[in-house]
N, C-alpha and C positions, 0 to 999 in steps of 0.2 A: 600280737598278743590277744587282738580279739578272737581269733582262728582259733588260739587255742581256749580261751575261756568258753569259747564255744564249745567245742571238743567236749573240754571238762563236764560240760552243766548237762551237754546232751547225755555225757556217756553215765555221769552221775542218775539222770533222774529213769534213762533206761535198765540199771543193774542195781538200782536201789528199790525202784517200785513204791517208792514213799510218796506220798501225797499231803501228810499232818505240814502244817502252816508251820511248827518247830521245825521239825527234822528238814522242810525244804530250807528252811534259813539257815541252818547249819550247812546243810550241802552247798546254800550259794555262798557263804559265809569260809567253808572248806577250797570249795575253788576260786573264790576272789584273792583267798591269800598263798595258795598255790601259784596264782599266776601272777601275784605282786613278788614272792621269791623267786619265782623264774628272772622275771625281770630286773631283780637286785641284785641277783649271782652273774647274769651278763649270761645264760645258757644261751640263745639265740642268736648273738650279736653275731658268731661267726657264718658263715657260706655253708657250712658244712651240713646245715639242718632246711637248706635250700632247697624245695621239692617243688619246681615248677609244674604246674596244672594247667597245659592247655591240650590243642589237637595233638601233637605228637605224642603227650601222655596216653589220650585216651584212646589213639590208634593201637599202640601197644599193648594197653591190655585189652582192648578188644582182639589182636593177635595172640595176646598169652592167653583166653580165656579158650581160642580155638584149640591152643595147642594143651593146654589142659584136656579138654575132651577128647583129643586124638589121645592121648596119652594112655587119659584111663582105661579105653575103648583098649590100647594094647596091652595093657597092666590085667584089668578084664581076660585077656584073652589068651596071655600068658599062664597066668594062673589054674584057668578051669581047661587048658590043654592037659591031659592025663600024663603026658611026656615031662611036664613044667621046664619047659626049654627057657630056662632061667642061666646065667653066667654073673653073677655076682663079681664088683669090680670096684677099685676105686682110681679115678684118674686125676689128672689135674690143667685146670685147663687157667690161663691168662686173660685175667682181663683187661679189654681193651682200654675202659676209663680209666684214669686215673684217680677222678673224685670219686672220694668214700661212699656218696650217695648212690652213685651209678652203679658202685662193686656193690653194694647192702640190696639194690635195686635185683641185679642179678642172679646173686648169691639166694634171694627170697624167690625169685621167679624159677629158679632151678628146682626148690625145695615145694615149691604150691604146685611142679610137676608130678604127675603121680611117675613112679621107679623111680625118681632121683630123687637125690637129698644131700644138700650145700652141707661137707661136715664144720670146714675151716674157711675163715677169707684171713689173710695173711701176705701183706704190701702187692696186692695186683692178682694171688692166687688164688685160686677155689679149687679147697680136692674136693672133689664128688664120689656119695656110692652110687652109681647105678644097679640095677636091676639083670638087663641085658645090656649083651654088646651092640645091639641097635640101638638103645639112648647112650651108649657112650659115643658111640659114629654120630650121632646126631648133635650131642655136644660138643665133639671134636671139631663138627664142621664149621661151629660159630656162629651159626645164625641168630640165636639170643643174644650173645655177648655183642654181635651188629648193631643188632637194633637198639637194645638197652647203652651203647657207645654213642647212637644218634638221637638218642632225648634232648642231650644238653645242649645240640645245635651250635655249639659257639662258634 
């Protein structure tokens, strides 16, 4: 609960830009009882809102942050080819987790690729459009859905 009242005040005092001695007591006033309802509704109690933070997270998106710039780098290169050797597609690929968290993890890391974009996650599925038939081969092959399956280590 404090993670998230953290969240809250940060993300409050960054996209509000308020500084008057009111308006900040209203905002901590806004998020103390945001996260007193959280806490009354039982939103958290389940596993499902479970996002463990250590090395294997942060391996990963230092892997996804690579595979974002290769991406772009061909998304780039696609595009200003005069030919635009484009194949627009949509496929659907399984994923390996089971928890919700690891498909939303997925599903999100397909979508912050540049040519792809997570349309549906639907009990285990992600249809994807791709761009080219190289990021559908490349999502076919499953090397995200790998890694993003070896987060949760259990």
């Amino acid at each position: 609960m404090l993670l998230l009242l953290a969240v809250l005040i940060t993300s409050w005092l960054l996209w509000s830009g308020q500084t008057k001695p009111l308006l900040l007591g209203l905002g901590a006033f806004s998020c103390l009882l945001t996260t007193y309802l959280t806490r009354r509704m039982g939103s958290f109690d389940d596993d499902v809102f479970a996002l463990r933070v250590g090395p294997r997270l942060m391996s990963y998106w230092a892997w996804l942050a690579k595979e974002i710039v290769h991406s772009s780098i061909e998304v780039a290169r696609v595009v200003i080819d005069p030919r635009m050797p484009i194949s627009p597609q949509v496929v659907q690929i399984k994923a390996s987790a089971s928890h919700p968290v690891d498909q939303a993890i997925l599903a999100n890391s397909i979508t912050l690729t540049p040519g792809t974009l997570a349309l549906d996650v639907h009990r285990g599925v992600i249809k994807v459009h791709t761009l080219t038939q190289d990021g559908a081969d490349q999502l076919m092959a499953g090397e995200m859905d790998r890694r993003v399956a070896a987060l949760r280590g259990d």
